[in-house]
C-alpha positions as CSV (number, residue, x, y, z in Angstrom):
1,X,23.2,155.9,-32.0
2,X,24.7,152.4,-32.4
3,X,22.5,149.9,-33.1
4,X,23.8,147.3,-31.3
5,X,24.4,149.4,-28.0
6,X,22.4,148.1,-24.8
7,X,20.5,150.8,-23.1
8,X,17.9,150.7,-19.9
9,X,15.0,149.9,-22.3
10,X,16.4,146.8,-23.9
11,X,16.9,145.3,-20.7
12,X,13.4,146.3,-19.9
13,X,12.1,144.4,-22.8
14,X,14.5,141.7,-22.1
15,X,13.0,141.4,-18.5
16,X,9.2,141.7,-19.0
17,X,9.6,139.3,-21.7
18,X,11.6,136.6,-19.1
19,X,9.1,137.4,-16.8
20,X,6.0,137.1,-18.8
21,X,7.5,133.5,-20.1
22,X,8.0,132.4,-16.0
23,X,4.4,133.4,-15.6
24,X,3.0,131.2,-18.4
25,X,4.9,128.6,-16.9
26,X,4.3,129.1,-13.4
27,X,0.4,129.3,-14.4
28,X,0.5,125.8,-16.6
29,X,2.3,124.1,-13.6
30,X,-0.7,125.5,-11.7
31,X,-3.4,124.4,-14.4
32,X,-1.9,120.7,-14.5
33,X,-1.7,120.4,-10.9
34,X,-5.4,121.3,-10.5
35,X,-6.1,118.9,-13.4
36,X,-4.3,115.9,-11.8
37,X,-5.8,116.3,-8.8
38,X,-9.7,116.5,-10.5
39,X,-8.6,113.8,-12.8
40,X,-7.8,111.5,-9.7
41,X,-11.4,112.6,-8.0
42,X,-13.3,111.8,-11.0
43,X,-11.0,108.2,-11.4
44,X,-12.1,107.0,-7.7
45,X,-15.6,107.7,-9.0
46,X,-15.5,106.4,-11.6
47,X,-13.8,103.1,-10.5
48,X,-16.5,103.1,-7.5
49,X,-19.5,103.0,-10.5
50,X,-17.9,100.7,-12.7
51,X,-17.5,98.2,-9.2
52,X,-20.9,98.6,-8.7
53,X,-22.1,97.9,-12.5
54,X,-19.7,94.7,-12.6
55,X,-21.4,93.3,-9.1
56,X,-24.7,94.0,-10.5
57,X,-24.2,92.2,-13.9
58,X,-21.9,89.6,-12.0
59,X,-25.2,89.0,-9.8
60,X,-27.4,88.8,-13.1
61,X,-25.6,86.4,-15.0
62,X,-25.4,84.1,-11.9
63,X,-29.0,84.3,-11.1
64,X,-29.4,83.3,-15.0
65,X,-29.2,79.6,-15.7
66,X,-25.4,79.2,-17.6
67,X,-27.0,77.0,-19.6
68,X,-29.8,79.1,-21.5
69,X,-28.9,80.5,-24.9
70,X,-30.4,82.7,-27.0
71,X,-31.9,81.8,-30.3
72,X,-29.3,84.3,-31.8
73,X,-26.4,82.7,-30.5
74,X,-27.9,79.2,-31.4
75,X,-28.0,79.9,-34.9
76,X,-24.2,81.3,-34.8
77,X,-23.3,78.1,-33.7
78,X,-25.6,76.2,-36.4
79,X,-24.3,78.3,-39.2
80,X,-20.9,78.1,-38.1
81,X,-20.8,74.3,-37.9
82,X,-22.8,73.8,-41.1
83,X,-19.7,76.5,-43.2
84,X,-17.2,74.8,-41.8
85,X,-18.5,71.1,-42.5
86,X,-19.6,71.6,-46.0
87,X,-16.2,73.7,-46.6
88,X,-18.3,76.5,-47.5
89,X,-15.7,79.8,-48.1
90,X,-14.0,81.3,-50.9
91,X,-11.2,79.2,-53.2
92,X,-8.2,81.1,-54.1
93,X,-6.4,80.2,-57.2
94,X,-3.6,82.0,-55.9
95,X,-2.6,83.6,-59.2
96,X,-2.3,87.5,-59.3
97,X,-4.4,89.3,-61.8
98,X,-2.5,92.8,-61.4
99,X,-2.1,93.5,-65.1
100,X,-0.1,96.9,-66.1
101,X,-2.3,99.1,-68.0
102,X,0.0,101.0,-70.7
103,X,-0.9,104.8,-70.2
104,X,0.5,108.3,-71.9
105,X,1.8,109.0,-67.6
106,X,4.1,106.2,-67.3
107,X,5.6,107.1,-70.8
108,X,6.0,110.6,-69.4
109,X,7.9,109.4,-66.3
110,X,9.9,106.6,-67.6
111,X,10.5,107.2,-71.1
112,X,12.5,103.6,-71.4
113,X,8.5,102.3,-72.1
């Protein structure tokens, strides 16, 4: 028998294994159809929600005086003021400290040291 003869059994294989490739394919189309379409459900729902959450805080912070502030965000705003005034942050000296430490490894890899 030749081995590289071409008999009703290699076409066989040749076919189920086209075929069961189209399948898989026809079967992810399917999958990501079904998937778009729930994803675009679950979208309108969620953009209805998020509507309704936004008019409820919209309605809040309208019925609450714009000028009240919290004692939190007061002292941000003290602490803030007072850094920047009295220039209170770290001073650079803007000189690099990287120092190269001699070791047996860079002797080993560059044997010019």
């Amino acid at each position: 028998m030749n081995i590289l003869s071409v008999t009703t059994e290699t076409w066989q294989l040749a076919g189920v294994s086209v075929g069961v490739v189209f399948a898989i394919l026809v079967a992810l189309v399917a999958i990501l159809g079904i998937f778009t379409v729930v994803a675009k459900k679950t979208k309108a729902k969620t953009a209805a929600v998020t509507n309704n959450i936004v008019s409820n805080i919209q309605a809040t912070q309208q019925a609450k005086a714009v000028s009240e502030t919290s004692d939190l965000e007061k002292a941000a705003i003290a602490t803030a003021i007072y850094l920047y005034y009295n220039d209170d942050h770290d001073h650079e000296s803007g000189v690099l400290t990287i120092n190269n430490a001699p070791s047996a490894w860079g002797k080993v890899l560059n044997p010019r040291l």
